[in-house]
C-alpha positions in Angstrom: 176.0 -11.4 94.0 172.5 -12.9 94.2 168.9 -12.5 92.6 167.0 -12.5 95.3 164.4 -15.3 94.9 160.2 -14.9 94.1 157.9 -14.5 96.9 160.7 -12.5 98.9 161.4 -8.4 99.1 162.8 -7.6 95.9 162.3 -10.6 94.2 164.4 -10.8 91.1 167.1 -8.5 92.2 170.5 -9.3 92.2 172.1 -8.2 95.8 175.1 -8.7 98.1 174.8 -11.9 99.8 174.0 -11.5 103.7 170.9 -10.2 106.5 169.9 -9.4 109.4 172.2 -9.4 112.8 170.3 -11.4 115.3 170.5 -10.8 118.7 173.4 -11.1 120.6 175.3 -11.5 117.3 178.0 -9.5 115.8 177.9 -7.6 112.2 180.3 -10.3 111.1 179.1 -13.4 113.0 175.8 -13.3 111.4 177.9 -12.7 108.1 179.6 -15.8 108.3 176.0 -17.4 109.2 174.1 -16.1 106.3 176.8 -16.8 104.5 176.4 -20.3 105.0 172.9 -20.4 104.5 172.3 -18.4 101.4 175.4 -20.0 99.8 176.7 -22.7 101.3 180.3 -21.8 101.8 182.7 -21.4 104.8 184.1 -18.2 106.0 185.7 -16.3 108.7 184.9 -13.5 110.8 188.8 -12.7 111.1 189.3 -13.0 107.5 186.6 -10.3 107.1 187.3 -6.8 105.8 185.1 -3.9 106.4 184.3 -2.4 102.6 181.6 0.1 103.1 177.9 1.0 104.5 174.3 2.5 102.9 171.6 2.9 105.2 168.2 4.6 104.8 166.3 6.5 107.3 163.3 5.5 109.5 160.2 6.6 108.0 156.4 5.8 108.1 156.8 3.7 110.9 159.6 1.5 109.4 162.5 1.2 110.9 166.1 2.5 109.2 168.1 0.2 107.7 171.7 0.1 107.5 174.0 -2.3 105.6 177.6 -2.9 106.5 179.4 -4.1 103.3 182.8 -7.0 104.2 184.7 -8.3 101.5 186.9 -11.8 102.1 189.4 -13.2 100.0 189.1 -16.8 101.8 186.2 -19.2 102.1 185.6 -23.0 102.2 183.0 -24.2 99.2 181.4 -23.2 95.9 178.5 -21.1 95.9 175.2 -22.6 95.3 172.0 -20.6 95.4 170.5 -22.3 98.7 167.2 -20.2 98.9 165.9 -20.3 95.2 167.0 -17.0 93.0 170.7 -17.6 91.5 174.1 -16.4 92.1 177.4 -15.6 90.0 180.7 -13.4 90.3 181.2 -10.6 88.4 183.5 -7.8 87.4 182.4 -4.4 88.4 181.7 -3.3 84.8 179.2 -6.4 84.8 177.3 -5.0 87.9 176.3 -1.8 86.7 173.6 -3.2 84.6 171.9 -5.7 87.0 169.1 -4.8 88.2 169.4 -3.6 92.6 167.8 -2.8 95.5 168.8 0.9 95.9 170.9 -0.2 98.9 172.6 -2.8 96.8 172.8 0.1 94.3 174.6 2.8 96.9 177.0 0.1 98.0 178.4 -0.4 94.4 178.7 3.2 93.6 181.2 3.5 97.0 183.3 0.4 96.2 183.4 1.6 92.3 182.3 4.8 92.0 
């Protein structure tokens, strides 16, 4: 995961790695570019496995969001914290208390319940 870095949306916030699907990309091709920008590792679209979804509704004006969750157990690299914040791995027991968007938050209670 990754604390989202000050001066951005939930600065301070420790998240799943990834963002928004530009145009005329794919779900998992602009995975495997954020990916590379946020953390400076190599990985694969075709190594990617779909893990789960949380999305919130549209409301005052604002679009929904949705985010598709993908886990990997290949990649190229060491993750570095390329846009400020930090980032570590951690065992699901050590997610719990971290501190989540309530995306982030949804996601964790579908992959661990």
């Amino acid at each position: 995961m990754q604390r989202r870095p000050d001066g951005k949306a939930h600065a301070g916030l420790w998240e799943f790695p990834g963002g928004k699907v530009e145009t005329g990309e794919t779900p998992r091709a602009a995975l495997v570019r954020e990916i590379a920008e946020e953390l400076g590792i190599a990985i694969r679209e075709s190594d990617l496995q779909p893990a789960g979804f949380a999305e919130t509704p549209a409301s005052q004006g604002r679009p929904g969001i949705m985010i598709l969750l993908y886990t990997t157990q290949h990649w190229q690299g060491e993750p570095v914290a390329l846009e400020g914040g930090e980032c570590g791995w951690f065992a699901p027991v050590e997610i719990a208390p971290l501190d989540r968007p309530p995306l982030d938050r949804e996601l964790c209670r579908g992959l661990f319940g």
